[in-house]
VOPASE-849196 format. One record per atom (N, C-alpha, C): atom name; x, y negated, z. Coordinates in steps of 0.2 Angstrom, whole numbers. Atoms other than C-alpha are relative to their C-alpha. Layout:
% VOPASE-849196
   atomo       X       Y       Z
      CA       X       Y       Z
...
END
This chain:
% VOPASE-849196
   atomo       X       Y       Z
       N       3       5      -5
      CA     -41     -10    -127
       C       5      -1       5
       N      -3       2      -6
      CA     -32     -18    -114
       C      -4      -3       6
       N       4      -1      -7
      CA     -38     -19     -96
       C       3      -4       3
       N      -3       6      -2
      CA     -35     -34     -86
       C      -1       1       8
       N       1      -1      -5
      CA     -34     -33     -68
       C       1      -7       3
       N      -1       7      -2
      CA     -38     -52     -62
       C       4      -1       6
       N      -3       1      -7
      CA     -27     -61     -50
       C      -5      -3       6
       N       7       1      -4
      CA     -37     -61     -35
       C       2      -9       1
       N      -1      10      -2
      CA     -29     -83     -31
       C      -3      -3      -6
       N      -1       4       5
      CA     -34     -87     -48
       C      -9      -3       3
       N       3       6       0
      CA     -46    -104     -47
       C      -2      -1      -6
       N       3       3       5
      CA     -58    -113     -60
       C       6      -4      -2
       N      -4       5       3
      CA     -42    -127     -62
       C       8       5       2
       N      -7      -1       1
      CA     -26    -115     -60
       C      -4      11      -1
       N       3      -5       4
      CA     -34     -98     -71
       C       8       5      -3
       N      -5      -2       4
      CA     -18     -88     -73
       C      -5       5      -7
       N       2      -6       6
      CA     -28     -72     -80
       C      -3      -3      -4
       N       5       2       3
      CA     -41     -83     -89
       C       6      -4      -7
       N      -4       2       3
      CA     -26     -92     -98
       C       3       5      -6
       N      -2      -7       6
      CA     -18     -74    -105
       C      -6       1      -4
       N       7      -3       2
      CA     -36     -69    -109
       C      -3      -5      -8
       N       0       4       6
      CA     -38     -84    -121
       C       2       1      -5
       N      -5       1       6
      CA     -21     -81    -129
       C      -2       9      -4
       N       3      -7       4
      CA     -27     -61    -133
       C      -5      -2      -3
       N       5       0       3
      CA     -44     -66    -138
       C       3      -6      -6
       N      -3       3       4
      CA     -35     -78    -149
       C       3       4      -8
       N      -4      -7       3
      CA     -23     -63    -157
       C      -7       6      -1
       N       5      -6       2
      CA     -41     -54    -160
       C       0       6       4
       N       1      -3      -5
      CA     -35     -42    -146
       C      -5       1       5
       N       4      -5      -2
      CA     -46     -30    -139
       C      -1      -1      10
       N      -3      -1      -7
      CA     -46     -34    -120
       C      -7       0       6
       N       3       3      -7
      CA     -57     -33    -102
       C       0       0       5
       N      -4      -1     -10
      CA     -56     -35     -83
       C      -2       6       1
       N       1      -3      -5
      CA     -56     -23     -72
       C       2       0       8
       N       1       0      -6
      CA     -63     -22     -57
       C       4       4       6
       N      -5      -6       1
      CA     -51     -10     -47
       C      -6       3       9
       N       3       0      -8
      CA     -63     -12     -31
       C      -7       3      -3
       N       5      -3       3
      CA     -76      -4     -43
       C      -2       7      -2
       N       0      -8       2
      CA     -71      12     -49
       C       5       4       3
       N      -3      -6      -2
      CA     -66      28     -45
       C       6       2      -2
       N      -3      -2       6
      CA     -49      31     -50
       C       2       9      -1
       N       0      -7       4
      CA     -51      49     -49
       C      -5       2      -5
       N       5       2       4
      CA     -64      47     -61
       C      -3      -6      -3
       N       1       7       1
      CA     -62      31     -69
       C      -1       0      -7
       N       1       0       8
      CA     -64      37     -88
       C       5      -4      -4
       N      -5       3       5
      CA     -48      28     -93
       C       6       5      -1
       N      -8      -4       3
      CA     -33      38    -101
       C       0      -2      -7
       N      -7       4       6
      CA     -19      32    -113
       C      -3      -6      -2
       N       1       7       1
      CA     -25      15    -110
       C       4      -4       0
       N      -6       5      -6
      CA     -15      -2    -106
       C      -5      -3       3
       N       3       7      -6
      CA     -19     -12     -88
       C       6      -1       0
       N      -6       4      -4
      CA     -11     -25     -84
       C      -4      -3       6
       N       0       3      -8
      CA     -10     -31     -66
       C       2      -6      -1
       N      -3       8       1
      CA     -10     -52     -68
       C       1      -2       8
       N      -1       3      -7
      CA     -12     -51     -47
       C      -4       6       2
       N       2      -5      -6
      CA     -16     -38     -33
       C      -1      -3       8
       N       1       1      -5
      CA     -23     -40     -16
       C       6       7       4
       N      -4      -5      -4
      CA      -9     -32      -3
       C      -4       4       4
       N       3      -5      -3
      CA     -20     -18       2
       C       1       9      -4
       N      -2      -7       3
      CA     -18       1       1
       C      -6       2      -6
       N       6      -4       5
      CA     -36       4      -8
       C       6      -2      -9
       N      -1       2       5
      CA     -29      -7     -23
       C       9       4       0
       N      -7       0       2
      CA     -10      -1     -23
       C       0       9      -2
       N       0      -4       3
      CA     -16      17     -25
       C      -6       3      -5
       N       3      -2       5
      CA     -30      19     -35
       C       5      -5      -7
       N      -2       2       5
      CA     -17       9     -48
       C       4       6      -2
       N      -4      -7       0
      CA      -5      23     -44
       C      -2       4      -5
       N       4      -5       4
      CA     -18      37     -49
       C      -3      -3      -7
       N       4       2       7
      CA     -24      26     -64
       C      10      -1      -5
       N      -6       2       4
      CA      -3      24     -70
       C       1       9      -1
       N      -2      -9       4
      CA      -5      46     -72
       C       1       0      -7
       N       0       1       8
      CA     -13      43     -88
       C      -2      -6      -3
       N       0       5       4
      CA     -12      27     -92
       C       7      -4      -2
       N      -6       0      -3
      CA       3      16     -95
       C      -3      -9       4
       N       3       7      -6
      CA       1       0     -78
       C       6      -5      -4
       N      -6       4      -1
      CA      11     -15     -81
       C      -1      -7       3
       N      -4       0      -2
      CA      16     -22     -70
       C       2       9       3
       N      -1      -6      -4
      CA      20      -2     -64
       C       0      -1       9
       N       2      -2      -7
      CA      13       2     -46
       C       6       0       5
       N      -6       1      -4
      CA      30       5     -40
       C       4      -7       0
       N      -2       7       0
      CA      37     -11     -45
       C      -2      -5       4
       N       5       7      -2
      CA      23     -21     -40
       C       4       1       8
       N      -2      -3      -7
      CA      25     -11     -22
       C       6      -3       1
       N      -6       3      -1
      CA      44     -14     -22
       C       1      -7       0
       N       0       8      -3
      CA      42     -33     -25
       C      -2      -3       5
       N       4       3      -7
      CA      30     -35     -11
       C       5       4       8
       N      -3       0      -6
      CA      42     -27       1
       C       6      -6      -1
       N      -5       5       2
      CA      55     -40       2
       C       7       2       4
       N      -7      -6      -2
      CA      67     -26      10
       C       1       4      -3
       N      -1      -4       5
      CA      66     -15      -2
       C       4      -2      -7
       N      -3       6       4
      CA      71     -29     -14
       C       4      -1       1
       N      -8       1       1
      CA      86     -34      -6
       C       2       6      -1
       N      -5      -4       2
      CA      92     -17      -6
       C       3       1      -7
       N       2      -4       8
      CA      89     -13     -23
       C       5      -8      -4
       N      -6       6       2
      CA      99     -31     -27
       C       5       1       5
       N      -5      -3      -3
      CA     113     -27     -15
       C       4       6      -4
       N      -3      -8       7
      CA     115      -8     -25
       C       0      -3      -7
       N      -4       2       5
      CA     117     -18     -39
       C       5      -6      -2
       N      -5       3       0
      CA     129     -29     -34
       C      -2      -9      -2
       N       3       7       0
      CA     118     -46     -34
       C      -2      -4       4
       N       0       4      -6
      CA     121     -62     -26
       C      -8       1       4
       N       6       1      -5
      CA     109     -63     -12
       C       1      -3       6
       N      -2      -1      -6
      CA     110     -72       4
       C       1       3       5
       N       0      -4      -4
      CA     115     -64      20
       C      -4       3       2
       N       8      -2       0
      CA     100     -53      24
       C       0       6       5
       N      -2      -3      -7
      CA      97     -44      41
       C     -10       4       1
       N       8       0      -1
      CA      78     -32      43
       C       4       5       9
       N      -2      -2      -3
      CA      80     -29      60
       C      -6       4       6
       N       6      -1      -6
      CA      68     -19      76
       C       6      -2       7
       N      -4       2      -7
      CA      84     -23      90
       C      -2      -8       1
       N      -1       7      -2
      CA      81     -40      98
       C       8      -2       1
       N      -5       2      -1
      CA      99     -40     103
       C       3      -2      -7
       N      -4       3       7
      CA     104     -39      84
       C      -3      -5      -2
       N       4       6       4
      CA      92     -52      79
       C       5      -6       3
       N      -1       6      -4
      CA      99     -64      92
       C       9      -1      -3
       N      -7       0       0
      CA     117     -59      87
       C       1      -1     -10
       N       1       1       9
      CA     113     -61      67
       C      -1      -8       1
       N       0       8      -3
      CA     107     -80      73
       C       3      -5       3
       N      -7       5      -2
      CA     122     -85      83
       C       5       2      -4
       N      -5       0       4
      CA     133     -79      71
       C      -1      -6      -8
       N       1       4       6
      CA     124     -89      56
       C      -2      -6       3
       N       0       9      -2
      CA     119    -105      68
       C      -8       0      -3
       N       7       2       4
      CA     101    -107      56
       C      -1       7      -4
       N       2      -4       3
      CA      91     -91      50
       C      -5      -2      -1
       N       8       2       3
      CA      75     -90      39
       C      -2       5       1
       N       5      -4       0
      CA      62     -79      45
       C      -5       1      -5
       N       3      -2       4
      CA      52     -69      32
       C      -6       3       3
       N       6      -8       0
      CA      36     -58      33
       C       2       2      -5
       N      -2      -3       5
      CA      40     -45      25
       C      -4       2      -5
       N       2       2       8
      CA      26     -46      15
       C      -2      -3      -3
       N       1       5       2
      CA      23     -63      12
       C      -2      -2      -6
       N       1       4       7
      CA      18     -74      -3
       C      -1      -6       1
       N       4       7       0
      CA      15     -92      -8
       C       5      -4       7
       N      -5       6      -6
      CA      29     -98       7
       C      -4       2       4
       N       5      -3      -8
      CA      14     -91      19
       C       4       2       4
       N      -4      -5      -7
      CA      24     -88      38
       C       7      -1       1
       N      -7       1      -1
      CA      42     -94      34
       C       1      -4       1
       N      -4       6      -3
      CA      51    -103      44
       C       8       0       3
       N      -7       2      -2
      CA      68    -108      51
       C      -1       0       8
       N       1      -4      -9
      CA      73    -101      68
       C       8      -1       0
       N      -7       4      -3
      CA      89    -111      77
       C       2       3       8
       N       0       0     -11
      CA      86    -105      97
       C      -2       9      -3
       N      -1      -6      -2
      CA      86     -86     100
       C      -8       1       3
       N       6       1      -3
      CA      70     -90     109
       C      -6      -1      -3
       N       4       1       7
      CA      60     -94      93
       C       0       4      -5
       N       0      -6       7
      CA      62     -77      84
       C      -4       4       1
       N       5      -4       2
      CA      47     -71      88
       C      -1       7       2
       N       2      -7       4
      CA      41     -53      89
       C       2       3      -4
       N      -2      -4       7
      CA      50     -41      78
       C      -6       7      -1
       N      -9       1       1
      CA      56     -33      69
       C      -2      -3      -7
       N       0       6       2
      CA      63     -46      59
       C       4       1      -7
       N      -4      -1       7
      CA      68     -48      40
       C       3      -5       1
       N      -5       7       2
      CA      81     -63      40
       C       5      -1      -4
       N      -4       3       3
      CA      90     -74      30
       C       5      -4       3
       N      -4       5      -1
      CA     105     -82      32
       C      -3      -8      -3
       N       1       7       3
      CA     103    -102      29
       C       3      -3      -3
       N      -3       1       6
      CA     106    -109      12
       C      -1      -8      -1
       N       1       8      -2
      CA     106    -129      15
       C      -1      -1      -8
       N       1       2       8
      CA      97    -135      -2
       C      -7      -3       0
       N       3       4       0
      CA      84    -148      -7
       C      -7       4      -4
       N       4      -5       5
      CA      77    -134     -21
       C       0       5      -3
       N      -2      -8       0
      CA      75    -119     -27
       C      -2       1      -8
       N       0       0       7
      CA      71    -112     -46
       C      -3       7      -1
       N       4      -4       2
      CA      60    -100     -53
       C       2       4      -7
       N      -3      -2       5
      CA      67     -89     -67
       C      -6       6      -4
       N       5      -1       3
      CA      52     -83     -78
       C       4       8      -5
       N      -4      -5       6
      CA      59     -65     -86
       C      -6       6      -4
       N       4      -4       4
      CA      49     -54     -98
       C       3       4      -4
       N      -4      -5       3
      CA      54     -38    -106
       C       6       1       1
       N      -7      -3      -2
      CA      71     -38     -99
       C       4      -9      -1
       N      -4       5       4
      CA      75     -56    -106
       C      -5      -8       5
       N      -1       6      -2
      CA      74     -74     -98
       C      -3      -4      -3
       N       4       3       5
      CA      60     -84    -105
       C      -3      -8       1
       N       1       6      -3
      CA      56     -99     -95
       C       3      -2       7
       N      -5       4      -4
      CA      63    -109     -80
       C      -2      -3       3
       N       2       7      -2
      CA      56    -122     -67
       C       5       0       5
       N       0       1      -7
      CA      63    -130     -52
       C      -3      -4       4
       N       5       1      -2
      CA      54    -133     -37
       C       4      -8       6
       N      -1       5      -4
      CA      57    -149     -26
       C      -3      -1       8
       N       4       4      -8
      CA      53    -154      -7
       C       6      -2       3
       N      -7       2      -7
      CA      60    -160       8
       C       0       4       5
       N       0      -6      -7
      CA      56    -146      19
       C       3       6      -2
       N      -6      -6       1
      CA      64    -128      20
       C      -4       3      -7
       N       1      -4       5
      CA      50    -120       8
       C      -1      -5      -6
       N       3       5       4
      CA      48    -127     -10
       C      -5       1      -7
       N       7      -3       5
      CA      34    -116     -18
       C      -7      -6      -1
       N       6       2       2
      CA      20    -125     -27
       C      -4       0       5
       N       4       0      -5
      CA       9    -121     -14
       C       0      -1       7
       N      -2       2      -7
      CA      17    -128       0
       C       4      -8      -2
       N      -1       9       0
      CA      21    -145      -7
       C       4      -2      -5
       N      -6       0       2
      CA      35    -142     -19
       C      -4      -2      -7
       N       3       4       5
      CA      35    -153     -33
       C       3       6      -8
       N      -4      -2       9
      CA      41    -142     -55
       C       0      -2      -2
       N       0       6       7
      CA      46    -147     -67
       C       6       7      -3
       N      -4      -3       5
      CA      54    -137     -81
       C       8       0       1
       N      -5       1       1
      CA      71    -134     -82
       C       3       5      -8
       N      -3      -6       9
      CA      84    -125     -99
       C       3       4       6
       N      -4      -5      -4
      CA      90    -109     -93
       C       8       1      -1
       N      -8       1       2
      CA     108    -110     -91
       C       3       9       0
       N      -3     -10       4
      CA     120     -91     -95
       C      -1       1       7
       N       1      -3      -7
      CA     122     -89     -75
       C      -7       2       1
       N       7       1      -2
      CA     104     -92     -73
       C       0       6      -3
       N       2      -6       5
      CA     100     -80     -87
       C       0       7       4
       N      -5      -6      -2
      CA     112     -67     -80
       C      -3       3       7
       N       3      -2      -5
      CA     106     -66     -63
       C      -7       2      -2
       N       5      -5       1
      CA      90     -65     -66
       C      -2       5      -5
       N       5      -4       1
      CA      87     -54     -78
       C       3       9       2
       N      -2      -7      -4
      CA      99     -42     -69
       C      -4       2       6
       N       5      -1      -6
      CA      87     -45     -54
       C      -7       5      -3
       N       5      -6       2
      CA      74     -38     -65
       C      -1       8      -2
       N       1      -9       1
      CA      80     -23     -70
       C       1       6       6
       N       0      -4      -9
      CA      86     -20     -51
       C      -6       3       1
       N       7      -2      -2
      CA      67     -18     -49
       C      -3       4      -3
       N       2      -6       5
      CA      63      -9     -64
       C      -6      -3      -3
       N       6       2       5
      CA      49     -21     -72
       C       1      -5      -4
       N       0       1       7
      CA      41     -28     -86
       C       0      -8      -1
       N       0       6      -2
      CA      38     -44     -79
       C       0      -4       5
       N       1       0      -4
      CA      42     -55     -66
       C       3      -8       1
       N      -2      10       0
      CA      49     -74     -58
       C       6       1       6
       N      -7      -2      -6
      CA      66     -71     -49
       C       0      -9       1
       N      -1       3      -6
      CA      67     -84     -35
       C       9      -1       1
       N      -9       1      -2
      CA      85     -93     -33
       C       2      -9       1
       N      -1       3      -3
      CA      94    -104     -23
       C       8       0      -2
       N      -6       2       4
      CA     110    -114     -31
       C       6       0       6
       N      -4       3      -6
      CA     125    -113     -16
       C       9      -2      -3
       N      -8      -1       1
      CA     145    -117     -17
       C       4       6      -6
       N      -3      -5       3
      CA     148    -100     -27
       C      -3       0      -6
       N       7      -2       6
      CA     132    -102     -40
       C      -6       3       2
       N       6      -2      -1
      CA     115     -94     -40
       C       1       6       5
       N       1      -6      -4
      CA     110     -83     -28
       C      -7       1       3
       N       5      -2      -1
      CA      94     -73     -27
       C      -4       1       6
       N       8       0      -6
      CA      77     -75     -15
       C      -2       6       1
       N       5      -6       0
      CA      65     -63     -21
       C      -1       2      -8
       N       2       0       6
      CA      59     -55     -35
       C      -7       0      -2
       N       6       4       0
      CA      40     -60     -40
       C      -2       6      -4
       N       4      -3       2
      CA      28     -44     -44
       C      -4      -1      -6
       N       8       5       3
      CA      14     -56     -50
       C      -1      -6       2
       N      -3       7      -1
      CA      21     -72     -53
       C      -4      -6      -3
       N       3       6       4
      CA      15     -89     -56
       C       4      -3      -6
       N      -7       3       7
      CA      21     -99     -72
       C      -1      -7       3
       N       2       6      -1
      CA      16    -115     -64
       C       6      -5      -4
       N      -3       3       3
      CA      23    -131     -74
       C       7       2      -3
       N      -3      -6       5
      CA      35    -117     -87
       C      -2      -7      -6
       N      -2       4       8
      CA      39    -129    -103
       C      -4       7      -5
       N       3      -5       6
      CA      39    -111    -111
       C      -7       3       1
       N       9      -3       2
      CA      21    -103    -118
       C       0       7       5
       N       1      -6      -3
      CA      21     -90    -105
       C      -7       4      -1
       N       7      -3       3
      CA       2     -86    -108
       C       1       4      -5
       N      -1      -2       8
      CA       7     -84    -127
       C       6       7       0
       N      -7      -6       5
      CA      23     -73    -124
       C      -3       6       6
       N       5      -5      -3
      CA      12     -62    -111
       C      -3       4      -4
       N       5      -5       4
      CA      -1     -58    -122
       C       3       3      -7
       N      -3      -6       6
      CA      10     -52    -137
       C       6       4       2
       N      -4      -5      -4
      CA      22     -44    -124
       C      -5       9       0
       N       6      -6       0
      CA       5     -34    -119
       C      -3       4      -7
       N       5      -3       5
      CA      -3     -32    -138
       C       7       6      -1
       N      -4      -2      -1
      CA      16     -26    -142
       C      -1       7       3
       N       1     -10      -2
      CA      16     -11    -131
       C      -7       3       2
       N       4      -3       2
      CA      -1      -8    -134
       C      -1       2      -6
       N      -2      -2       7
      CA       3      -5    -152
       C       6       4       0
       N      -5      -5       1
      CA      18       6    -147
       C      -2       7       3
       N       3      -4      -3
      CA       7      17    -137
       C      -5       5      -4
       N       6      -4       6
      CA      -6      21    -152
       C       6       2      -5
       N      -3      -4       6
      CA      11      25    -165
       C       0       6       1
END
């Protein structure tokens, strides 16, 4: 049985989980939701099971009853991963220690450093650090405009668009890039996809972004400059929005897969 842990954004007209759920009940695959806001995980009657995590709300209840429920099961996305993608400090580190481009990248609680990272770069992108969907980021030019820390910042990557790199088990499987005229170019903020071919650099970085983080799946975030790709974020519980490749399809027989290596 596989255990599905629905994305909490999923909508009647953009259905990630209901998408996969198709392609397993398709494969005759054994699958159903869990509620995670329902059971006890110290007492959830699940061991040597698969969940997969399609989407998590950022709260502690959900981030450790997944923990206690990955004792005896196996999670995937894994608790840890998820958790490390959703910091977007722990991320850069974990791509830095493995030697991957990443904009300049500054988490700061000094205000003097903040303001001396901003006149040394002229244009930084302010983050929350736990952000999602482009919610809360903006571009900060004045010293006077940075806000309340303390601050995750990027150096400014002058670019019209960004690219989404879709990896799965270790390997690079679909591609889009996202268009606007504004700083963010997430779907959700106005950016227009469209498919793209994954080129070897593409590949390369992301699917070394994904091992930096240690999971099964995810959407590495990249921004094209003067030197090549250089990495955003890395995406816990990622959208496949406008993906040419069958992401649904290569999901659900990722999942029956190692739910069939679990019962050998």
């Amino acid at each position: 049985m596989i255990h599905i842990v629905p994305k909490p954004t999923d909508t009647p007209d953009d259905n990630s989980t209901g998408a996969v759920i198709q392609e397993l009940e398709r494969a005759d695959a054994r699958c159903r939701t869990l509620d995670l806001g329902a059971i006890d995980p110290l007492n959830s009657g699940l061991e040597n099971e698969l969940v997969w995590v399609c989407g998590i709300r950022q709260d502690g209840h959900q981030f450790e009853t997944l923990s206690v429920l990955s004792l005896h099961n196996q999670v995937i996305n894994t608790p840890e991963s998820i958790v490390t993608c959703a910091s977007k400090v722990m991320t850069s580190a974990l791509l830095l220690q493995n030697g991957i481009r990443t904009p300049e990248t500054a988490y700061l609680r000094s205000e003097a450093q903040a303001r001396d990272f901003l006149l040394r770069h002229g244009k930084v992108v302010y983050k929350p650090l736990y952000g999602y969907d482009g919610n809360g980021i903006r571009l900060v030019t004045d010293p006077g405009d940075l806000g309340s820390g303390p601050w995750y910042l990027q150096e400014y990557v002058k670019n019209d668009r960004d690219f989404r790199v879709f990896v799965l088990g270790g390997e690079a499987v679909g591609a889009i890039t996202r268009v606007s005229e504004g700083l963010m170019h997430n779907i959700h903020q106005g950016g227009i996809g469209m498919p793209v071919s994954i080129d070897e650099e593409m590949r390369a970085i992301a699917e070394a972004s994904a091992s930096a983080v240690g999971i099964d799946y995810c959407g590495v975030d990249l921004l094209r400059d003067r030197e090549g790709y250089t990495v955003l974020e890395v995406n816990g519980t990622p959208n496949w929005h406008c993906m040419a490749a069958p992401i649904p399809r290569l999901l659900a027989a990722y999942l029956i897969e190692r739910e069939r290596e679990m019962r050998a």
